[in-house]
C-alpha positions as CSV (number, residue, x, y, z in Angstrom):
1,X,78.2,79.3,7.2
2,X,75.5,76.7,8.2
3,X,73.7,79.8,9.3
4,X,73.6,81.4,6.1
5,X,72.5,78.3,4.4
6,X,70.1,77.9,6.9
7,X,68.6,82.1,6.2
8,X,69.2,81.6,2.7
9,X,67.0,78.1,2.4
10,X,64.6,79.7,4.6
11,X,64.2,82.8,2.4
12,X,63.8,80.7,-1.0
13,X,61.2,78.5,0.8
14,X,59.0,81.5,2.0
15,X,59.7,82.9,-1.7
16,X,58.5,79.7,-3.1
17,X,55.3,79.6,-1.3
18,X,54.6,83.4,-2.3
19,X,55.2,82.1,-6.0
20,X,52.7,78.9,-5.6
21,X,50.5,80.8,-3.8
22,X,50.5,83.9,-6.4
23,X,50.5,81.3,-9.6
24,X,47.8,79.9,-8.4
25,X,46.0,83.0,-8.1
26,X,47.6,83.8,-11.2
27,X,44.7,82.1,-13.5
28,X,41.2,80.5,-13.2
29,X,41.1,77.3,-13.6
30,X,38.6,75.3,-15.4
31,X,35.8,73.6,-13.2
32,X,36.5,75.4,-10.2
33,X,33.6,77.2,-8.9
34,X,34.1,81.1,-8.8
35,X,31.6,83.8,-6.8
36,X,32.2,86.8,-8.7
37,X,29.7,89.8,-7.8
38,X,29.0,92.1,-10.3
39,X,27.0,95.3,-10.1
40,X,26.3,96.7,-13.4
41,X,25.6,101.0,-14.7
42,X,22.2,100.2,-14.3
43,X,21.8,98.8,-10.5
44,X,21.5,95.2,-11.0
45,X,23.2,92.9,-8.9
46,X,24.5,89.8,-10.1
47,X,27.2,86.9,-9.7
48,X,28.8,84.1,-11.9
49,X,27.2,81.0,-9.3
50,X,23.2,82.7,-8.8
51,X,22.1,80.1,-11.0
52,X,22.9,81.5,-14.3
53,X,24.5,80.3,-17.2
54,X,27.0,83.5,-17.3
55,X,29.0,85.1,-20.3
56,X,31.4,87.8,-18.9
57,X,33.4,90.1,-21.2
58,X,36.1,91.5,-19.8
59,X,37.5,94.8,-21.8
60,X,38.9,97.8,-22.1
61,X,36.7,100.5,-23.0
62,X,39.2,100.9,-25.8
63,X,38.3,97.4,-26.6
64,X,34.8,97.4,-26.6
65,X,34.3,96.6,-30.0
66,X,35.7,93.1,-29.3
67,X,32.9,92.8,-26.8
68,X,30.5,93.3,-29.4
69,X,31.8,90.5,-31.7
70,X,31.1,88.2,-28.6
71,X,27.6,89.5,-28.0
72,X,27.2,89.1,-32.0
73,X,28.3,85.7,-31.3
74,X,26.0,84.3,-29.1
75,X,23.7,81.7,-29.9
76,X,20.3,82.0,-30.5
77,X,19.0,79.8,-28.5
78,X,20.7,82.1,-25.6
79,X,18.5,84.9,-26.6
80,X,15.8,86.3,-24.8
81,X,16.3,82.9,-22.4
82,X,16.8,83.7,-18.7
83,X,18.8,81.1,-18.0
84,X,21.7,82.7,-20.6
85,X,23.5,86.3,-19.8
86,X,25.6,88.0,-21.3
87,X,27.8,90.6,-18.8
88,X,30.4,93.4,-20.4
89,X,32.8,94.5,-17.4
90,X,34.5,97.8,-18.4
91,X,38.1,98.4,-16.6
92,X,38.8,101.7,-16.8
93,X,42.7,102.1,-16.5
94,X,43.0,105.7,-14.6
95,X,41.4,106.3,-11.3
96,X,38.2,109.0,-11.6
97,X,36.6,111.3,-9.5
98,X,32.0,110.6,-8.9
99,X,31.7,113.1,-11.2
100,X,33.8,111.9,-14.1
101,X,32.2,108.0,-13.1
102,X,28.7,109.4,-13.3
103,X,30.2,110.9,-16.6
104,X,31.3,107.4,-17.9
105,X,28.6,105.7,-16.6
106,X,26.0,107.4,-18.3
107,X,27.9,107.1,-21.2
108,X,28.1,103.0,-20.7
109,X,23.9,103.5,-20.3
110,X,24.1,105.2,-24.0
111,X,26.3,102.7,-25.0
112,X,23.9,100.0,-24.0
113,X,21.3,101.1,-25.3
114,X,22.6,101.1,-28.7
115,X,23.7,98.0,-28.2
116,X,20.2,96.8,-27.2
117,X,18.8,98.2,-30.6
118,X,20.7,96.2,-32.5
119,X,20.3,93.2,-30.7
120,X,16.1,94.0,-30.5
121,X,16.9,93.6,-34.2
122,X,17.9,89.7,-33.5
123,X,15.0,89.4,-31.2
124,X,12.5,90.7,-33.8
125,X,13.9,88.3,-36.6
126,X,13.8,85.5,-34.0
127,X,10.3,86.3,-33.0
128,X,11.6,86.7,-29.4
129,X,8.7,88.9,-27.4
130,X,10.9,90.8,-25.4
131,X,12.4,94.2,-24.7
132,X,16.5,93.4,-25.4
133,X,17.9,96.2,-23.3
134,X,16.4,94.5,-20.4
135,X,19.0,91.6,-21.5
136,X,21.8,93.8,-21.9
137,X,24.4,94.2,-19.0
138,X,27.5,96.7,-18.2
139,X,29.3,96.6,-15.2
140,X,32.1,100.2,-15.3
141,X,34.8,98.8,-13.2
142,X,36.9,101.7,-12.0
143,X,38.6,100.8,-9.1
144,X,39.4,97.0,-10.4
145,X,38.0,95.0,-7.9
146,X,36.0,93.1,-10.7
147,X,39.2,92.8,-13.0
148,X,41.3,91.4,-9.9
149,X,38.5,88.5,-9.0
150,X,38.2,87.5,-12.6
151,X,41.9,88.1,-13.6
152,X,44.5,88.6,-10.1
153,X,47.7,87.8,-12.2
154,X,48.5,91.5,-12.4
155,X,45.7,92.8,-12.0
156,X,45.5,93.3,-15.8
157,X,42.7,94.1,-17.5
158,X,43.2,92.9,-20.9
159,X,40.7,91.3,-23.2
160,X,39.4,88.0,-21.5
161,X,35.9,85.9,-22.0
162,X,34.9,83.9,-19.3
163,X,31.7,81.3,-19.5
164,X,30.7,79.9,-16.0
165,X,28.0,77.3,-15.2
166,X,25.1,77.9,-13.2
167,X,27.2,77.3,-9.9
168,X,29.7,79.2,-10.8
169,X,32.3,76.2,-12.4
170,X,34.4,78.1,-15.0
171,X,33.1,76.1,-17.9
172,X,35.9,78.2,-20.7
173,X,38.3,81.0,-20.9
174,X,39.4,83.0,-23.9
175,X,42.3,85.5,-24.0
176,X,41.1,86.6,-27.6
177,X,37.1,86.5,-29.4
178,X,36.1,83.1,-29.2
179,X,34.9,81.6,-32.5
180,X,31.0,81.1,-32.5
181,X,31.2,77.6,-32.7
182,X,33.6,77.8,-29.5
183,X,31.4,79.6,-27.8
184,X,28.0,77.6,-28.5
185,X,30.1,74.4,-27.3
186,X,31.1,76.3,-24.4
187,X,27.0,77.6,-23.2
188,X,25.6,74.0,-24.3
């Protein structure tokens, strides 16, 4: 009988560390510095603590429109400013062969690049000099590597928006489309 306590105890123990361990994996906490790389459709590398005050969107593609109500809701004083970005990360729920990838990918590109026409529309009222597809950033995430580092509780790539600090401190976390004036309190 003491034996069985004994397995029993010893099995809830090691289930309770799994649990801990898996909860706090679960969800990023606020203030904790993250290192999340990030290679987007068109080549560029980037990561939430390279110095960079870092917006990331993370979406399905049948949820992108969301994303665009974040971009819409950036402030101003963001645009055009290199020390502001803006990142979309697109989880694609199936696995795909390189062909269909290249498929989607180039698809993302198009995608962009109307997205950068109407924010060049923003940049021209706001007299900002500047090309705004250059500032406009996609990463196709079809294997979920990108949606595991940003959300590992399942693995689920639901709607999130994530605002990290320069060093990579998670500064704010939405589930849902963050109001504008949430947002601009979360970049200052």
């Amino acid at each position: 009988m003491l034996i069985v306590k004994w397995g029993a105890l010893q099995f809830f123990s090691a289930g309770a560390v799994v649990f801990i361990q898996v909860a706090a994996m679960a969800d990023l906490s606020l203030d904790r510095i993250y290192s999340v790389s990030f290679v987007d459709v068109d080549g560029n590398t980037f990561a939430t603590n390279d110095g960079h005050v870092t917006t990331v969107v993370l979406t399905r593609g049948s949820d992108i429109d969301r994303a665009r109500v974040v971009g819409d809701r950036i402030p101003d004083y963001c645009l055009g400013n290199p020390n502001y970005r803006m990142i979309t990360v697109v989880s694609f729920e199936k696995k795909h062969s390189r062909p269909v990838r290249a498929i989607f990918r180039a698809l993302v590109r198009c995608r962009l690049d109307t997205e950068a026409q109407r924010l060049q529309q923003r940049y021209d009222q706001l007299k900002i000099a500047r090309n705004a597809r250059l500032d406009v950033y996609a990463v196709a995430d079809f294997d979920g590597n990108v949606a595991a580092q940003l959300d590992s509780s399942k693995g689920d790539a639901g709607f999130h928006v994530f605002v990290f600090g320069r060093n990579g401190a998670l500064l704010k976390k939405w589930d849902d489309v963050p109001s504008a004036d949430e947002l601009a309190g979360a970049l200052k």
